[in-house]
C-alpha positions as CSV (number, residue, x, y, z in Angstrom):
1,X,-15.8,-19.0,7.4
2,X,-18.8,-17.0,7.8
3,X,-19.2,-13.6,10.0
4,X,-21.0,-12.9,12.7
5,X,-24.2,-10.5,13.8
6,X,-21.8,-8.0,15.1
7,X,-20.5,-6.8,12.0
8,X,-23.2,-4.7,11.2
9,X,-24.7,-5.3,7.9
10,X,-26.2,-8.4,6.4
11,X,-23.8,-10.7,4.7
12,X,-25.3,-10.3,1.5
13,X,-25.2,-6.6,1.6
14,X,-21.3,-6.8,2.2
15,X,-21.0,-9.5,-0.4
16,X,-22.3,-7.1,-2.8
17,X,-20.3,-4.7,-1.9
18,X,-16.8,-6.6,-2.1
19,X,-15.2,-7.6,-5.4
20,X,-16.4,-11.1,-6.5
21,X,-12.9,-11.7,-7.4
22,X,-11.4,-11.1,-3.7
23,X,-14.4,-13.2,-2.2
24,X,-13.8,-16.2,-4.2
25,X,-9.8,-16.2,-3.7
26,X,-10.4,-16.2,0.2
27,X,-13.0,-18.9,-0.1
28,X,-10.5,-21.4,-2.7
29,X,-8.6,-21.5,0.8
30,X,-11.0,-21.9,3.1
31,X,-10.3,-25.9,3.4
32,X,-6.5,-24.5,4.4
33,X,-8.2,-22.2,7.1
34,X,-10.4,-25.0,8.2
35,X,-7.6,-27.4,8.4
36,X,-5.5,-24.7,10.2
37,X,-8.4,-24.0,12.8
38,X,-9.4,-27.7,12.9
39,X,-7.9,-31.0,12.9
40,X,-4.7,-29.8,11.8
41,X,-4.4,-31.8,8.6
42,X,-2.2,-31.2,5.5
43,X,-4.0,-29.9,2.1
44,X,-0.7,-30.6,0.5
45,X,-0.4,-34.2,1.8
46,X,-3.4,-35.6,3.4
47,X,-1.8,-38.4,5.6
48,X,0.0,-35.8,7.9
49,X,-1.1,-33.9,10.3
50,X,0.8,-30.4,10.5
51,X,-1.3,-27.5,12.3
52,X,0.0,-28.4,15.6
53,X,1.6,-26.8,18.6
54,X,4.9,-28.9,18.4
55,X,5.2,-28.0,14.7
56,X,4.8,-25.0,15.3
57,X,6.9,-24.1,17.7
58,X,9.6,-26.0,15.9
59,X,9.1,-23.8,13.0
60,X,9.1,-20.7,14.8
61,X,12.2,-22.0,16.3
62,X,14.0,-22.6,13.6
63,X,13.7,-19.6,12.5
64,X,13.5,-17.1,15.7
65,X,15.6,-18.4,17.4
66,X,18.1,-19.1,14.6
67,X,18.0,-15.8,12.8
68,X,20.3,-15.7,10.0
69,X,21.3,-11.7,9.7
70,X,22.6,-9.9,6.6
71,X,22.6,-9.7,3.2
72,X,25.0,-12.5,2.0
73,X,21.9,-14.6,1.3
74,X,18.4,-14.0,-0.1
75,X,15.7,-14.7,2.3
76,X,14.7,-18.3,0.7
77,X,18.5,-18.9,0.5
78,X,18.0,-18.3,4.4
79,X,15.0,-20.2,4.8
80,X,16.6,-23.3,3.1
81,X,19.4,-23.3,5.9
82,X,16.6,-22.8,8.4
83,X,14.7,-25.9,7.2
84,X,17.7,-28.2,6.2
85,X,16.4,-31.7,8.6
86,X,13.3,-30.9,9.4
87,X,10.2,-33.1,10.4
88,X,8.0,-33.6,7.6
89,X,5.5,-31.8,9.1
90,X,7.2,-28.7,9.9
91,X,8.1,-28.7,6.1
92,X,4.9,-29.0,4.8
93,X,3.7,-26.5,7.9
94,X,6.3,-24.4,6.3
95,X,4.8,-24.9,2.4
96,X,1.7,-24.3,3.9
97,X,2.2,-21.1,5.4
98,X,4.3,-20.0,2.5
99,X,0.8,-20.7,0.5
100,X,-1.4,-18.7,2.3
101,X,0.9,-15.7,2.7
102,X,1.3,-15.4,-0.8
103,X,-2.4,-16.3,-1.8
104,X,-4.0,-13.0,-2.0
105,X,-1.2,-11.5,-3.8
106,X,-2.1,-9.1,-6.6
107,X,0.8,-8.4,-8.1
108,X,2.5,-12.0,-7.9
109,X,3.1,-14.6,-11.1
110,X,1.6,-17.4,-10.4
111,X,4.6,-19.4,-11.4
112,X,6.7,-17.0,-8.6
113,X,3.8,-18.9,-6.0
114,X,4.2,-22.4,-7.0
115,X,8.0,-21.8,-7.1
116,X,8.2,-20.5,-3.5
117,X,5.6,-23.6,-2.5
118,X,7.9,-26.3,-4.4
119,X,10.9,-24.8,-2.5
120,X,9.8,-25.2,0.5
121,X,8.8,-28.9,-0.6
122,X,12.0,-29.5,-1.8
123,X,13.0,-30.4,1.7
124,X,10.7,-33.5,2.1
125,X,12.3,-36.9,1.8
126,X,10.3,-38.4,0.0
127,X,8.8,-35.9,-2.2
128,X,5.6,-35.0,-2.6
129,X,3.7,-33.4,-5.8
130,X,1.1,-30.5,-5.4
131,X,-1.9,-31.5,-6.5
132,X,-5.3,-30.0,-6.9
133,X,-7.3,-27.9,-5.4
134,X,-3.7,-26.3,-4.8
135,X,-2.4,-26.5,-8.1
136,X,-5.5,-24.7,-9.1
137,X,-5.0,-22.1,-6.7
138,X,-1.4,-21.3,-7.8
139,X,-2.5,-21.2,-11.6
140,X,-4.2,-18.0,-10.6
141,X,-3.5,-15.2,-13.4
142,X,-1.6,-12.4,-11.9
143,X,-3.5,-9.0,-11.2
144,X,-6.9,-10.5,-10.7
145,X,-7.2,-10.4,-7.1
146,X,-5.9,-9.6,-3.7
147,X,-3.7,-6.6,-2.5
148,X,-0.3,-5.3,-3.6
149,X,1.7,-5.4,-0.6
150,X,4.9,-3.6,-1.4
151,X,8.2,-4.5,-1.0
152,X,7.8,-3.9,2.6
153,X,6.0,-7.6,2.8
154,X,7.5,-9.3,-0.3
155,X,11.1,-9.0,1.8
156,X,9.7,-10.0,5.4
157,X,9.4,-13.9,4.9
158,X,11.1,-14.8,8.2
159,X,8.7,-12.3,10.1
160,X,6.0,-13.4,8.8
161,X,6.5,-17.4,9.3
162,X,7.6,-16.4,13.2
163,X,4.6,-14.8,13.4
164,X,2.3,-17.0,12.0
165,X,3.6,-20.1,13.3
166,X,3.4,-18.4,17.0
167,X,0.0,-17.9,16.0
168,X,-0.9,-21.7,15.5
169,X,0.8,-22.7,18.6
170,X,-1.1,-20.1,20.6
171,X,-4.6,-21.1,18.6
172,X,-3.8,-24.4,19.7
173,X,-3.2,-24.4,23.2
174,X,-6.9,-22.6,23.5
175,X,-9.6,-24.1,25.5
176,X,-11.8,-25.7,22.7
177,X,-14.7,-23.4,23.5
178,X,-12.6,-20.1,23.0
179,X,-11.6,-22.1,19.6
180,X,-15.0,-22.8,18.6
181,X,-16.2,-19.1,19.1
182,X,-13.7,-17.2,17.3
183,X,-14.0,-19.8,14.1
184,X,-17.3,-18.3,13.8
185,X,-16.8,-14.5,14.7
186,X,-14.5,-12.3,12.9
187,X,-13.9,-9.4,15.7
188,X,-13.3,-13.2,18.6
189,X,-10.7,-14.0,15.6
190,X,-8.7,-11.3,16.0
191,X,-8.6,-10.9,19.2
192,X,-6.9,-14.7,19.6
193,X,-4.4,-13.1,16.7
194,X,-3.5,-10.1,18.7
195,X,-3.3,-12.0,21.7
196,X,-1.5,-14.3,20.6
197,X,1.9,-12.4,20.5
198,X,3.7,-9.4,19.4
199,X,1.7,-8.4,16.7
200,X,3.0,-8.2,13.0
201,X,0.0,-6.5,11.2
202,X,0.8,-7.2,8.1
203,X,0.4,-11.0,7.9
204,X,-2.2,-10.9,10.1
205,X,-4.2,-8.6,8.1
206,X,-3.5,-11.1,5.1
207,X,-4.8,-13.8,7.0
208,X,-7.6,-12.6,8.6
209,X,-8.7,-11.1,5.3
210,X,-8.8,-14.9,4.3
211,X,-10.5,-16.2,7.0
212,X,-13.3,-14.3,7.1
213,X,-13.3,-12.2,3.8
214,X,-16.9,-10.4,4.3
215,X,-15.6,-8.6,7.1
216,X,-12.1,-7.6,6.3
217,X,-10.8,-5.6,3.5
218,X,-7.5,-7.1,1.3
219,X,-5.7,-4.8,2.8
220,X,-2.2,-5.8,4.6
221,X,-1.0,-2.4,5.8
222,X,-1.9,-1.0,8.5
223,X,-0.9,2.4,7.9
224,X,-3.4,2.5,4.8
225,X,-6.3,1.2,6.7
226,X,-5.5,4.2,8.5
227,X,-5.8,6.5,6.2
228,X,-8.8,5.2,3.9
229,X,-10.8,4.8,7.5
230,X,-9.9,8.6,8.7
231,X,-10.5,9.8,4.5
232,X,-13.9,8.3,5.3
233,X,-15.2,8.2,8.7
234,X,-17.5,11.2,9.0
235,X,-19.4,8.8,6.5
236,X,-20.2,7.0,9.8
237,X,-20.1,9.5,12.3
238,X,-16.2,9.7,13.1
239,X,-14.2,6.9,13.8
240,X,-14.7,4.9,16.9
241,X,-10.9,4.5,18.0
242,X,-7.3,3.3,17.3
243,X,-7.4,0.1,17.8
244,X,-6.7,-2.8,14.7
245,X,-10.8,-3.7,15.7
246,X,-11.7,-0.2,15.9
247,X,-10.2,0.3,12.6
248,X,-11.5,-2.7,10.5
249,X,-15.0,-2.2,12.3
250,X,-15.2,1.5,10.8
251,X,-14.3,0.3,7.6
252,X,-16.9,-2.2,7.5
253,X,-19.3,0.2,8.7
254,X,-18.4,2.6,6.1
255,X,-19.5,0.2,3.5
């Protein structure tokens, strides 16, 4: 997706200044993004249609309102349970989702992704095979781009697929115009993420990082933004507030 006047410096001045490597994984998913913005249609299987309000909602469901608590099952053991007769196209929302949060992963095998991804697939009756680009994107060597997360975000699967599917539902229920402006304006983006909920900065750092990957860093934690902005804002003239904007504006500033 491409940024917009208001952050600051000429795209291809922050091109060059991001690794190539992090720039290309964000833009391997951009037909995801544009599906997931757009007209809500599946990478995985083309003939549904899977980013919408009702799928999302029954996917948050599922799993918000269904929350299964302790440590007597691993959290795709949980997820299976959450999932067991769902609509196609809350599975695949689910595969989807699963995807993008693991994308920019630094530190994950690639056959750990495509594992979690077939999983999740595992569910559809009848099947369906992950083709390319996807299997492409999965075959990604490990430590060769993104951000290591920390077991923090490794362990918060359920979280993160509450949040994000609230997300779609909200994105979707927009007025087409507030849509349209904040597919093509990083700083409008984020504002419809934090608006959208109770926010869970982690996930939504991952994703916005994908979305619009000249203006945010592949960073998910907050608390490291943080610091690296505060290390680094009398580079800029001091940092210009608190808030998740605030903080990835200075950053971007800074470089």
């Amino acid at each position: 997706m491409d940024t917009d006047d208001s952050a600051h410096m000429p795209d291809a001045v922050i091109k060059a200044s991001r690794q190539p490597a992090n720039i290309e994984i964000a833009h391997q998913v951009g037909e995801v993004i544009a599906h997931m913005l757009g007209d809500g249609q599946s990478v995985i299987d083309p003939t549904e249609t899977i980013w919408t309000a009702e799928a999302a909602e029954d996917l948050r469901a599922r799993i918000g309102d269904n929350p299964i608590l302790g440590s007597d099952k691993g959290q795709w053991d949980k997820l299976d349970h959450q999932l067991d007769g769902a609509p196609r196209a809350v599975v695949l929302l689910a595969a989807e989702l699963v995807f993008l949060r693991e994308h920019a992963l630094y530190v994950a095998l690639p056959t750990t992704r495509l594992a979690h991804v077939e999983r999740v697939l595992a569910h559809l009756d009848p099947p369906v095979a992950i083709k390319d680009p996807m299997a492409t994107w999965l075959s990604r060597p490990v430590r060769t781009a993104g951000f290591d997360p920390g077991s923090w975000y490794n362990g918060a699967l359920w979280r993160h697929l509450i949040w994000a599917a609230t997300f779609v539902r909200h994105w979707k229920e927009l007025p087409e115009d507030k849509r349209e402006t904040a597919k093509n304006n990083p700083w409008a983006f984020q504002q419809v993420m934090l608006a959208s909920g109770t926010d869970r900065s982690d996930i939504r750092n991952a994703l916005q990082f994908l979305a619009f990957p000249q203006a945010f860093e592949p960073i998910s934690a907050a608390s490291m933004k943080t610091e690296i902005r505060n290390g680094l804002a009398h580079l800029i003239g001091g940092a210009t507030g608190s808030t998740p904007a605030a903080i990835d504006s200075d950053l971007l500033a800074i470089r």
